[in-house]
C-alpha positions in Angstrom: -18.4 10.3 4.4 -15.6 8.7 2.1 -11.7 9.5 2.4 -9.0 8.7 0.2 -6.2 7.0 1.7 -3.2 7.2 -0.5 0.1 4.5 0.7 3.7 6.9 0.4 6.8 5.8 -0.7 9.4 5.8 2.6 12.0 7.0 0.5 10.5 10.8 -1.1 6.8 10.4 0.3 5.3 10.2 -3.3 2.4 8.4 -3.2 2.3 4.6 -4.5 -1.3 4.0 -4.8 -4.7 4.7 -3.1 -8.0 4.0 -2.2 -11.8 5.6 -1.1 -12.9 3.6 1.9 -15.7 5.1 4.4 -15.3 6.1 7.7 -15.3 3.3 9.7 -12.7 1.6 7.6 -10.1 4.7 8.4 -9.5 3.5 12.0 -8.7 0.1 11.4 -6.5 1.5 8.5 -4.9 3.6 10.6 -3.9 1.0 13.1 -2.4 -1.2 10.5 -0.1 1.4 9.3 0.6 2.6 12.6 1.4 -1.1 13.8 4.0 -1.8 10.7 5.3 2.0 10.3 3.3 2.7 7.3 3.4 6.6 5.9 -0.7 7.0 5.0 -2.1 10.6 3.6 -5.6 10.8 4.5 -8.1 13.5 3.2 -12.2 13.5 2.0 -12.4 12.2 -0.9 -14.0 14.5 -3.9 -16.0 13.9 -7.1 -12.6 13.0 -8.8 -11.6 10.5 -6.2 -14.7 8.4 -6.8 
């Protein structure tokens, strides 16, 4: 399964940009953002997101 991991702006939580990654890669994406106080939106990515 993909996802689509879009980055938010910390000031009105627009996104700035995105990416499809698989599963595996939303872990260690996760942590990052965690680890530096990143805002992530995470959802399955569709037939447009490809």
């Amino acid at each position: 399964m993909r996802f689509e991991i879009m980055r938010l702006d910390d000031v009105d939580g627009t996104a700035v940009d995105s990416t499809v990654v698989d599963a595996a890669s939303v872990d260690r994406i996760v942590r990052q953002a965690a680890a530096t106080g990143q805002r992530v939106y995470i959802r399955p990515a569709g037939s447009a997101a490809s």
